[in-house]
DOBAPA-379234 format. One record per residue (C-alpha): residue in three letters; x negated, y negated, z. Coordinates in steps of 0.02 Angstrom, whole numbers, plus 50000, padded with zeros to 5 digits. Each point is the difference from the previous one (the first is absolute). Layout:
! DOBAPA-379234
ALAXYZ ...
! end
This chain:
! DOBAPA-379234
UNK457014508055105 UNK498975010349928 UNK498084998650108 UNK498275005750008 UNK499134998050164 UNK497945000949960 UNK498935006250142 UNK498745011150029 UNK498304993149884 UNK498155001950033 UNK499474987150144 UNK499685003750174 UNK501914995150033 UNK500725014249910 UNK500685008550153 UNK501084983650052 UNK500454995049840 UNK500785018149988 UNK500724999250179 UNK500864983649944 UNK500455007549824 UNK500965014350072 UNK500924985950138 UNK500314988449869 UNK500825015349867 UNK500905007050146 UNK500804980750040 UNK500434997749815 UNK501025017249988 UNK500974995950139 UNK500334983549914 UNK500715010549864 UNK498634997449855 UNK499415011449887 UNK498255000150065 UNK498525011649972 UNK498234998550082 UNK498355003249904 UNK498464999950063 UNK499044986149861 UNK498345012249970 UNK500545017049994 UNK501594993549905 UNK501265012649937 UNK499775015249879 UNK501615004849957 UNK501554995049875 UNK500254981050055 UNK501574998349885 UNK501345003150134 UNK498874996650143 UNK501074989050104 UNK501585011249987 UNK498895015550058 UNK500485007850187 UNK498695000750118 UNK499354993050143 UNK498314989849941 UNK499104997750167 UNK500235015250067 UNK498275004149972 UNK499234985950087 UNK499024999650194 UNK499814986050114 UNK498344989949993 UNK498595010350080 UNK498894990450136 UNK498535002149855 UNK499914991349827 UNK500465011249849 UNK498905009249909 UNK500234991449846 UNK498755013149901 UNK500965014949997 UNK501544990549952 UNK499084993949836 UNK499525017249996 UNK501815003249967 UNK500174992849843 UNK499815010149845 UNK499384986749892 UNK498624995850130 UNK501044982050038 UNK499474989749837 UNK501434989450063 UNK500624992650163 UNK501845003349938 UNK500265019050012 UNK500905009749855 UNK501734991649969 UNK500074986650140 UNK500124985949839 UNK501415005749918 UNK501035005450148 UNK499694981650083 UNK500414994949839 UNK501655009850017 UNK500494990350165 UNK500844986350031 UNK498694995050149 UNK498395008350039 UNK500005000450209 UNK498184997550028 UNK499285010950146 UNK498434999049970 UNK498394993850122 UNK498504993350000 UNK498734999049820 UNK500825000749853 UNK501854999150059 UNK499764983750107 UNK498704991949882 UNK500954995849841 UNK499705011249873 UNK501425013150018 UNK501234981750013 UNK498954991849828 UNK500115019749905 UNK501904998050039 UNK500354980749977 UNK499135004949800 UNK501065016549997 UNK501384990450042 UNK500545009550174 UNK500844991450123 UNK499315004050189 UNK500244994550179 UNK498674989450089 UNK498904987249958 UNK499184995549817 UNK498435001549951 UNK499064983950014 UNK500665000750191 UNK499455018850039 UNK498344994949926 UNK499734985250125 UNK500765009450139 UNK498875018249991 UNK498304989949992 UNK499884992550176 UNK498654989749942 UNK500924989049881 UNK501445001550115 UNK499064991050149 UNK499474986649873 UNK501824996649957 UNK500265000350169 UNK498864985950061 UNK500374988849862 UNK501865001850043 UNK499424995150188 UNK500505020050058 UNK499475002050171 UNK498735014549948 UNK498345009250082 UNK498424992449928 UNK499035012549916 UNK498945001649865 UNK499995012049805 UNK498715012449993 UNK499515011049855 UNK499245017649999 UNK498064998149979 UNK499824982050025 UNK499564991850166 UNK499784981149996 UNK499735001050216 UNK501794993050024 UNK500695007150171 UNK501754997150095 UNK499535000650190 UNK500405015850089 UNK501055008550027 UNK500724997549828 UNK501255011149886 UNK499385007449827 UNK501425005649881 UNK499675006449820 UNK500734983349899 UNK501255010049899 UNK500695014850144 UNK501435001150081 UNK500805010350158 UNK498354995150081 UNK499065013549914 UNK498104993149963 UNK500224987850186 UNK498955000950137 UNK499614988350149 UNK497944996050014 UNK499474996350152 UNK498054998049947 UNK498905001849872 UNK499755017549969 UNK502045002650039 UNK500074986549853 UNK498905009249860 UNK501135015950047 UNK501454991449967 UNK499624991149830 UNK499655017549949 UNK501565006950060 UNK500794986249911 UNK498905001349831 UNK500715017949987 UNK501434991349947 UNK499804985949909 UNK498454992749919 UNK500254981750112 UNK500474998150188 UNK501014985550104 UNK498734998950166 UNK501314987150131 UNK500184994050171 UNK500505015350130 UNK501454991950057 UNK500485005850186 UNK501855000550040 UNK501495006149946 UNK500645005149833 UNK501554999249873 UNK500934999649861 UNK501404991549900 UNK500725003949834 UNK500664987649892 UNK501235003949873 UNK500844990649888 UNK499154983450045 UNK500545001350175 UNK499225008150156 UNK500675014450105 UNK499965000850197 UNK498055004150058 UNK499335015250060 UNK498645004450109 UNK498825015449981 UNK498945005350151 UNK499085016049973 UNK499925010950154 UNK498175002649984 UNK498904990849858 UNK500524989349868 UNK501274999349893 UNK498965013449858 UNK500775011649894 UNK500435014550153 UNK500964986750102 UNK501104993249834 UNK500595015749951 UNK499955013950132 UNK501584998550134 UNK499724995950168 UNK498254991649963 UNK500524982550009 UNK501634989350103 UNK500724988849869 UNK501214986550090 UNK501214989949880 UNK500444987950009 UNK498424995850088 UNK499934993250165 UNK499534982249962 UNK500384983650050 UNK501094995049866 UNK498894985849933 UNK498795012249958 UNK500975013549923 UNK500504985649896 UNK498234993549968 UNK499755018149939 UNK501205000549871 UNK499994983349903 UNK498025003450004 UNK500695019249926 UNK501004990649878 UNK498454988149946 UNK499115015349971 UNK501335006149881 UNK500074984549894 UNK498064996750021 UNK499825017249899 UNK501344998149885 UNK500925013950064 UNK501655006549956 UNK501455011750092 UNK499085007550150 UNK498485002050086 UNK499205000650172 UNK498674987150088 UNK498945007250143 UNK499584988150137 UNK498754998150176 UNK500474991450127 UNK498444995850116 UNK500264995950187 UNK500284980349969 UNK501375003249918 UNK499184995549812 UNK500785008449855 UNK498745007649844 UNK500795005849871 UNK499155017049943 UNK500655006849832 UNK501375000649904 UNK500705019349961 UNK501004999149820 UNK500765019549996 UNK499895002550204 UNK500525016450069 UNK501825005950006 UNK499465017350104 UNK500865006150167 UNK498774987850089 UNK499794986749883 UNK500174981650039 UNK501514990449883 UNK501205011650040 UNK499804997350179 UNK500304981049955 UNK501675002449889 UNK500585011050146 UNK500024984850113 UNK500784991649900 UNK501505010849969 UNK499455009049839 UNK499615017849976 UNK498815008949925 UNK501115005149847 UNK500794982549996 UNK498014992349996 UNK499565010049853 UNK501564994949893 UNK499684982550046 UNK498355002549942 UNK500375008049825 UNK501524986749976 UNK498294987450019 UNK499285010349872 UNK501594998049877 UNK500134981750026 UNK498194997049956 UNK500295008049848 UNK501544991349933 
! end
């Protein structure tokens, strides 16, 4: 088949969504597809006629994710036309060319709906969620009210919005995330006041509202869900820290056990609350809930991740591996997902 996987973009996940790009591309060739990677802002300049019969190796330009967030000014900075659009020159047609668009992309734009609604009107079939579901998923606001009125085991917390302070407080210490971030960039733990205020502004240089929760003491996983049904769960325990951006993506920062080491009662409990999640938000093929643990044994369902990671370090794979599936065999179950969705 002939595919586009779409990373790269203009949010503070570029760097992962290009790791996974390149892991993803690098699966699908093995698989035998003719599969390209562009990177969905700086697009493609040249003749896009013959692009998926031309010879070359399209990640080889592409790092690892550095310990710091990109700096997402000089890559505007890159585009001639000054980046009037989010889709860089020729990314529409060639997607347009494909018979699935592999979406790599993190964070903003990619995981909020509006690359999945541009596509659903251009008529371009992709992998991953739709988007009504990424919508409800990226804003972990509306996401925690879904939660509660679905009965989700969740950490009480409360919406704030930049410049407005009706004197609501969540009793230290308490976690403040920007509402529509992801790969933890914009969280910090408060353990006061003034460790509050600095957080809401590290979180408002993200995001115009903030999710201000429960610190929830204990310890911490995940479980992907695709398909409707749950894969094994894995636990994440940083070496130092939290789980924040450095400890997701940079090797050796975090010991990630899977299937976790739970009684099996609760690895259950985990999953059919991972697979309320998924229908709760509507969600379709794949995605990833988070989850704390605290030391009774209580389960809170954090987030819901609709394009998680596929990097070296990243999460689902980990899961399909226990399971018996490889990398390359997860990412053609994924895009067969895609294919039936579009039938």
């Amino acid at each position: 088949m002939k595919i586009v996987v779409l990373g790269g973009g203009i949010s503070t996940e570029r760097d992962v969504s290009l790791s996974s790009s390149r892991m993803i591309y690098q699966a699908l060739k093995k698989k035998g597809h003719q599969a390209i990677l562009l990177d969905v802002y700086l697009g493609y300049e040249g003749n896009y006629e013959d692009i998926f019969e031309k010879d070359r190796d399209w990640a080889e330009t592409i790092g690892g994710v550095r310990e710091s967030n990109p700096d997402i000014s000089r890559i505007k900075a890159m585009r001639p036309d000054g980046g009037k659009s989010f889709f860089g020159p020729g990314v529409i047609p060639v997607c347009q060319m494909a018979d699935v668009v592999f979406l790599g992309l993190h964070g903003e734009d990619g995981e909020n709906g509006k690359v999945q609604a541009a596509f659903d009107l251009l008529g371009i079939r992709y992998t991953g969620t739709d988007y009504v579901s990424s919508a409800l998923a990226m804003d972990k606001s509306l996401a925690k009210e879904l939660f509660a009125f679905h009965s989700i085991p969740t950490p009480e917390g409360i919406h704030v919005v930049k410049g407005e302070d009706n004197g609501e407080r969540v009793p230290f210490p308490c976690v403040v995330k920007a509402c529509r971030g992801g790969s933890s960039v914009g969280v910090c733990i408060a353990h006061d006041e003034t460790e509050y205020q600095a957080a809401l502004k590290e979180a408002f240089l993200y995001d115009e509202e903030a999710v201000v929760e429960q610190y929830i003491q204990g310890r911490e996983f995940s479980c992907a869900v695709i398909d409707g049904k749950a894969l094994p769960v894995i636990e994440i325990a940083p070496i130092s820290g939290f789980y924040d951006y450095k400890n997701k993506y940079q090797a050796g920062s975090t010991v990630e056990t899977c299937p976790a080491d739970l009684p099996e009662e609760k690895a259950e409990e985990m999953q059919r609350i991972s697979e309320q999640v998924f229908q709760a938000l509507r969600l379709k093929q794949y995605a990833r809930m988070d989850f704390m643990m605290d030391e009774d044994g209580k389960v809170y369902c954090l987030e819901a991740n609709t394009l998680p990671g596929m990097t070296p370090t990243s999460l689902i794979p980990q899961e399909a591996q226990a399971i018996g599936i490889c990398f390359e065999d997860l990412c053609e179950w994924i895009l067969q997902l895609a294919l039936k969705d579009g039938m």
